[in-house]
C-alpha positions in Angstrom: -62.1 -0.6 -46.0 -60.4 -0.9 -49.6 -57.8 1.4 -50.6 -59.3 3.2 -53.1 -56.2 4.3 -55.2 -56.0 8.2 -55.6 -58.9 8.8 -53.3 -56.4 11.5 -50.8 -56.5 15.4 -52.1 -55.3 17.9 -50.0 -56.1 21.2 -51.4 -55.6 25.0 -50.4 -57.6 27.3 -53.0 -56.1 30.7 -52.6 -60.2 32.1 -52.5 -60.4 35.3 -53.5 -61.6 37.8 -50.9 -62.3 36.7 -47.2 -61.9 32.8 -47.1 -59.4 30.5 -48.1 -60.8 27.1 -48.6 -59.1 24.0 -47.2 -60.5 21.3 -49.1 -58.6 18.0 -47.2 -59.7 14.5 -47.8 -56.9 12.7 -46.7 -56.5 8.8 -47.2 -54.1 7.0 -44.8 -53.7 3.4 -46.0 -56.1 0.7 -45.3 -58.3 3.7 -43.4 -60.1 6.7 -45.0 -60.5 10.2 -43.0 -62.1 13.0 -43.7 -61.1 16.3 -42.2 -61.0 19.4 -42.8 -57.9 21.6 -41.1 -57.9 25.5 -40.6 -55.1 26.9 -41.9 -53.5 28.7 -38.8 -53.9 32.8 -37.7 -50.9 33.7 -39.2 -53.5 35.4 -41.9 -56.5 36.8 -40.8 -58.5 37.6 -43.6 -58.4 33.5 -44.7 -60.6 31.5 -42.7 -62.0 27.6 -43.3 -64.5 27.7 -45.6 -65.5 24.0 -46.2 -64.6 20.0 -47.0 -64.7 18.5 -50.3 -64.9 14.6 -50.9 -64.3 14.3 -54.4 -60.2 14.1 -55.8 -59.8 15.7 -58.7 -59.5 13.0 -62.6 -58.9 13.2 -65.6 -62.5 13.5 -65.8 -63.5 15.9 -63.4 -60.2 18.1 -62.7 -62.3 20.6 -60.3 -62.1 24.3 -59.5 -58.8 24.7 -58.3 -55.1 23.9 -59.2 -53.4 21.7 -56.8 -49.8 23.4 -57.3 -51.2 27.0 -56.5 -54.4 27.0 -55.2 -55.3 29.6 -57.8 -59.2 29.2 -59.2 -58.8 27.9 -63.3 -59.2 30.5 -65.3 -60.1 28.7 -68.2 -63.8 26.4 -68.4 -61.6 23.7 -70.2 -60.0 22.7 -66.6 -63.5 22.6 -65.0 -65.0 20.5 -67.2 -67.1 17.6 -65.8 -67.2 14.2 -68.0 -69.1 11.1 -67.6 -66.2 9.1 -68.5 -64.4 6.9 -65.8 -62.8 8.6 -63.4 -58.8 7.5 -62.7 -59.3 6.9 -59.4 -61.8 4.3 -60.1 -59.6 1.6 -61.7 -57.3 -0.2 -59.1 -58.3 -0.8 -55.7 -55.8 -2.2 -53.2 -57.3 -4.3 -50.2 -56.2 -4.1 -46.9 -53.3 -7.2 -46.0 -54.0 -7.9 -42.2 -50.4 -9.1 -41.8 -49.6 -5.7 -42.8 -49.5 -3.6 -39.8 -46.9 -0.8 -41.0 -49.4 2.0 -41.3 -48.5 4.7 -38.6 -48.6 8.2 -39.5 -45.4 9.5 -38.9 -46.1 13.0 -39.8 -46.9 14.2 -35.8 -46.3 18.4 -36.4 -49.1 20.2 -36.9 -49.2 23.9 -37.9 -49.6 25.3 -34.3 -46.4 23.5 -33.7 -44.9 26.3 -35.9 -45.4 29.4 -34.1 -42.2 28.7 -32.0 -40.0 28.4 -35.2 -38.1 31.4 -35.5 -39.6 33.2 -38.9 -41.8 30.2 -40.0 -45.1 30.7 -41.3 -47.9 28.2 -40.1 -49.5 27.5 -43.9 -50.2 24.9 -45.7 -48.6 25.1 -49.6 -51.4 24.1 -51.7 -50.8 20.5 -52.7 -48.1 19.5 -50.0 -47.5 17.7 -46.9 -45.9 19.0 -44.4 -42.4 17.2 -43.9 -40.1 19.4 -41.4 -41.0 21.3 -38.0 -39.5 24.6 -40.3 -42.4 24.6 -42.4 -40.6 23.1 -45.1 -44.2 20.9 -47.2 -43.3 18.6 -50.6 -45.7 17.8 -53.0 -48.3 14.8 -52.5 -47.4 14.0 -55.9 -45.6 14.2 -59.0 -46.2 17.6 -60.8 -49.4 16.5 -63.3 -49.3 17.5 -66.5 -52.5 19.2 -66.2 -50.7 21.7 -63.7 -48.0 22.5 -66.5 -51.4 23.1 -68.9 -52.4 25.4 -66.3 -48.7 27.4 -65.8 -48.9 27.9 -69.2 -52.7 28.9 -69.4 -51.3 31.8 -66.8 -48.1 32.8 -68.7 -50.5 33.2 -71.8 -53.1 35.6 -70.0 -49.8 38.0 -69.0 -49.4 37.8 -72.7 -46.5 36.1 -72.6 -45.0 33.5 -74.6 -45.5 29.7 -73.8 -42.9 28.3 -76.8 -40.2 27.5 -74.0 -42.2 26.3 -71.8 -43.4 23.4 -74.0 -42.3 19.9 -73.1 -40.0 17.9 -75.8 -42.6 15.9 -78.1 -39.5 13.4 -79.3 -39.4 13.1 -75.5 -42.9 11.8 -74.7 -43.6 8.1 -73.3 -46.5 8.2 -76.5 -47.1 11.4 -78.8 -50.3 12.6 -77.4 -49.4 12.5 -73.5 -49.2 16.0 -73.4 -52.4 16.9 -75.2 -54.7 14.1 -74.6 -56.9 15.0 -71.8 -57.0 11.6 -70.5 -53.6 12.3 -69.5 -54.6 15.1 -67.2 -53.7 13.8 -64.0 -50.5 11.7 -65.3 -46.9 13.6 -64.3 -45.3 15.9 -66.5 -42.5 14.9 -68.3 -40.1 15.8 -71.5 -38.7 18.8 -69.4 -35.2 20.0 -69.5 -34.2 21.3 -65.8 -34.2 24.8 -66.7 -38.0 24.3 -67.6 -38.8 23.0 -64.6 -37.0 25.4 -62.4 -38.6 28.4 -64.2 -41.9 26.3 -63.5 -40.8 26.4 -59.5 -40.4 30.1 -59.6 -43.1 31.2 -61.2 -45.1 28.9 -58.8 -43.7 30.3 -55.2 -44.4 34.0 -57.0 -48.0 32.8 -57.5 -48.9 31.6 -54.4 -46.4 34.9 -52.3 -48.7 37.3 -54.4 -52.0 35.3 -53.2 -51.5 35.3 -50.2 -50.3 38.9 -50.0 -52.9 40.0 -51.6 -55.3 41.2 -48.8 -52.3 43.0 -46.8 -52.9 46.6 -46.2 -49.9 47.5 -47.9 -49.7 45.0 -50.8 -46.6 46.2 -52.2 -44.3 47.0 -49.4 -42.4 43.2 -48.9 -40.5 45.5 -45.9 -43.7 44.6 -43.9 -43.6 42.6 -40.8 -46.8 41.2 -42.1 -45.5 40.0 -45.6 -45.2 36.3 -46.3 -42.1 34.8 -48.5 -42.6 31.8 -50.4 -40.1 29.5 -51.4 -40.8 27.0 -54.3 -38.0 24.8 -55.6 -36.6 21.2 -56.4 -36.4 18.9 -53.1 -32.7 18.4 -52.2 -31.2 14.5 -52.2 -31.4 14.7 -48.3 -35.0 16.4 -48.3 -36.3 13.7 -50.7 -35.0 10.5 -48.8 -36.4 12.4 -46.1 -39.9 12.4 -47.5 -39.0 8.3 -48.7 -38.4 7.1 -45.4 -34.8 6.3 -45.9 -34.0 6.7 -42.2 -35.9 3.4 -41.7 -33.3 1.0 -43.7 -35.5 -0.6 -45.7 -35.2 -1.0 -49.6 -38.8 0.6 -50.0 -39.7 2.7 -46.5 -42.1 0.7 -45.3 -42.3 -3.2 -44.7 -45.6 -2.8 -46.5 -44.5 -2.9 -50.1 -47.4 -4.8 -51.8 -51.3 -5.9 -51.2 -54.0 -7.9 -52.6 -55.5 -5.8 -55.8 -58.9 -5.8 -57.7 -59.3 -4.3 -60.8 -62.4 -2.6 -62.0 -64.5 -4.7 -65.3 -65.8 -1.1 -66.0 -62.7 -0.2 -66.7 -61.7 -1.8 -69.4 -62.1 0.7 -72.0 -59.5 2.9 -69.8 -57.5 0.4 -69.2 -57.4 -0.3 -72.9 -56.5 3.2 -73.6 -53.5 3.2 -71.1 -52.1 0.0 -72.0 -52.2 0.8 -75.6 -53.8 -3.3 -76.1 -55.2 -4.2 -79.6 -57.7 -6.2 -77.5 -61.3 -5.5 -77.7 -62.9 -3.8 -74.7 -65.5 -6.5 -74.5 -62.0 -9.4 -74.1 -60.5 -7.5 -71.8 -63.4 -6.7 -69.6 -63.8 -10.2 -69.5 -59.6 -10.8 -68.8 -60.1 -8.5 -65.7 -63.2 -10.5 -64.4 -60.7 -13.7 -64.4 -57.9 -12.2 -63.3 -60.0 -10.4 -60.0 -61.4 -14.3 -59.5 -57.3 -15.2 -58.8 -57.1 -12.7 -56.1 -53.7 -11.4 -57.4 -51.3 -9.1 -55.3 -49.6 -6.4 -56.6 -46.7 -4.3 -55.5 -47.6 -0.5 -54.3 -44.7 0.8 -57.2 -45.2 1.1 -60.6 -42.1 -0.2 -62.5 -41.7 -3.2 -65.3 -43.0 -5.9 -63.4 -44.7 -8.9 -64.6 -48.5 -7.9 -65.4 -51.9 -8.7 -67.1 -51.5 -7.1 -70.7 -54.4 -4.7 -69.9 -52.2 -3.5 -66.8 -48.7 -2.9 -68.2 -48.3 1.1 -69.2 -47.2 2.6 -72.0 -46.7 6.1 -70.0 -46.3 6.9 -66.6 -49.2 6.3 -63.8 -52.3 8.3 -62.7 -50.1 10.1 -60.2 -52.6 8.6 -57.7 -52.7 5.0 -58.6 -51.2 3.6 -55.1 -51.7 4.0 -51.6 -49.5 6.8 -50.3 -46.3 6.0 -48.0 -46.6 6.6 -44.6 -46.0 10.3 -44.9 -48.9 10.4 -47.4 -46.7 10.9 -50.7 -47.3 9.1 -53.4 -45.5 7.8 -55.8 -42.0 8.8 -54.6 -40.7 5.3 -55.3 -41.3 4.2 -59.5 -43.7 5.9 -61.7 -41.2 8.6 -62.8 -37.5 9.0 -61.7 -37.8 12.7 -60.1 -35.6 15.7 -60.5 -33.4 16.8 -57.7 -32.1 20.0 -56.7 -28.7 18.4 -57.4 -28.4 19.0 -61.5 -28.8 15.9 -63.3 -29.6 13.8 -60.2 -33.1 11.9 -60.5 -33.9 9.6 -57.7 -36.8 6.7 -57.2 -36.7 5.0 -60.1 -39.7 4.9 -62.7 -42.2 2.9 -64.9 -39.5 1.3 -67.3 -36.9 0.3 -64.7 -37.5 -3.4 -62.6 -38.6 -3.0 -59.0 -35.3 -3.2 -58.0 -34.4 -0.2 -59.2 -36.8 1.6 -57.4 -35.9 1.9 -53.7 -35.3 4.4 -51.4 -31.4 4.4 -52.5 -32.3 4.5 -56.3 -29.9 6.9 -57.8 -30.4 7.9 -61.6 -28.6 10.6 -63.7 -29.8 12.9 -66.6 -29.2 14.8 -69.5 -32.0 16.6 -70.7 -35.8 15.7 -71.2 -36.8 12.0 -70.7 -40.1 10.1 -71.3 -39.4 8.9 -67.8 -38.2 11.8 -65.6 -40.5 13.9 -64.0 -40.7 16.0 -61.0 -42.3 17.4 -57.7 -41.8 20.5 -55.6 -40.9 21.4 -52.1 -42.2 24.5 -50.7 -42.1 27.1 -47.4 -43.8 29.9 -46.1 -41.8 32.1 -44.3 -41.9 35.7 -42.5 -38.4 37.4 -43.6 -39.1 40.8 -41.7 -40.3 39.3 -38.6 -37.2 39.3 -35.4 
């Protein structure tokens, strides 16, 4: 079965009133499963409510945010397009002399009831990493997610100027507005942006699932779930990159034969940024699938076709996942770290080599290359 890049979404739709919908189609490299998980007792009210088979695109972002499980609140963010969806450009086929593709992620959330104070949830859009309930994001932060923060500050009435990202500080000027850019990470933050982004999130989700308690404001009650939202520390993220295993990239898979789709040509065209016609480079694609090229799994400045290199950062779902199911952790963008002005992994612009598990960057302020992704824990604080 071909890996279909971007074809994993885990989601955890907050649903207003009984249910809370667990919409899981997970992608494990070079196999596909479906499941859909039930989210533990430790909330009553929320229940599982259904599966869905479809990740979100730029095209076709769907009902629900991926950072808070929150239902959109504006028709913009559902809108459906019959333009190519991102998911539908790359397809990485299975290398049988690759063999590294255990899942090492073996807790489940029953597993949690015996951790003092730990709630058995799933954040909405992470993977659970440590037997504390501590999850981190699938994927980098989207920018479609920071559209949707600011969507939310807005209907509070408040205001959204410093919560815009740096336009001298974009990878091309309209990578913030342009819709096709939906599902590409968020970048041109400062670190204070990003960690008022992180607050507001874990207050989003706390007040969700709160909601339904039968005393909603008293946070004294042994019922009442805490939610942490913050930047990964160093250790947490090498955690997350495998960097216990010793091996530049995590996993001694690092690369597979690729097959890029003709139809996309006129996406590809737009990503590249190539003054080449679509009809040339449909046909460039056609000659370079009949070579049978092999590609590495990270997106840095590597030799490529000229319809392949990027201007910007990747659809934040372009590769197959790493063995925890996180994407992206190594190139793309260089991430921010709890540690101030620490960015680790590496990005788009920098050579392969600079994007291993011990890739250690520094920053000063927004970037057209730094971007970031969240960690996140339920817990019950009035619980003994």
């Amino acid at each position: 079965m071909p890996i279909r890049c971007g074809y994993y979404r885990r989601y955890y739709p907050f649903f207003p009133g009984a249910f809370m919908r667990n919409f899981s189609t997970r992608f494990f490299p070079f196999r596909r499963r479906f499941a859909c998980e039930s989210m533990g007792s430790l909330v009553a009210t929320f229940g599982l409510a259904g599966c869905m088979t479809v990740p979100p695109s730029s095209s076709y972002p769907g009902l629900y945010s991926t950072t808070t499980g929150l239902q959109n609140i504006s028709p913009e963010m559902n809108r459906r397009s019959s333009a190519l969806r991102d998911y539908e450009v790359l397809t990485y086929q299975p290398d049988p002399t690759c063999k590294d593709t255990s899942q090492v992620v073996k807790d489940i959330w029953s597993t949690l009831k015996s951790v003092p104070h730990a709630a058995p949830i799933g954040m909405p859009g992470c993977l659970l990493l440590t037997r504390d309930g501590l999850g981190i994001d699938e994927s980098e932060v989207p920018n479609i997610e920071w559209k949707r923060y600011q969507l939310r500050l807005a209907a509070l009435g408040r205001s959204i100027a410093a919560t815009q990202p740096a336009t001298a500080s974009l990878p091309v000027p309209d990578y913030f507005t342009n819709t096709f850019y939906d599902f590409y990470p968020v970048v041109g933050l400062s670190y204070e942006q990003v960690m008022a982004f992180c607050q507001w999130r874990g207050q989003a989700i706390e007040a969700a699932l709160n909601r339904n308690k039968p005393v909603l404001s008293d946070s004294k009650s042994p019922a009442y779930v805490a939610v942490e939202c913050r930047l990964p520390t160093e250790a947490e993220w090498e955690k997350a990159a495998l960097a216990g295993r010793g091996l530049p990239y995590g996993s001694r898979c690092s690369e597979a034969p690729i097959r890029v789709n003709p139809k996309a040509a006129a996406y590809l065209k737009v990503r590249s940024g190539s003054p080449e016609s679509v009809d040339k480079i449909e046909a460039d694609i056609k000659a370079y699938n009949q070579r049978k090229p092999v590609r590495p799994f990270i997106v840095c400045n590597q030799p490529e076709p000229y319809f392949l290199r990027q201007a910007t950062p990747a659809y934040v779902f372009q590769t197959p996942s790493n063995d925890y199911q996180v994407f992206h952790l190594l190139g793309n963008v260089s991430e921010m770290m709890q540690e101030r002005g620490i960015t680790r992994g590496g990005n788009f612009r920098d050579p392969l080599s600079a994007c291993t598990v011990a890739a250690r960057g520094t920053y000063n302020g927004p970037a057209p290359t730094i971007g970031f992704r969240c960690v996140l824990r339920a817990t019950l604080p009035n619980q003994r």
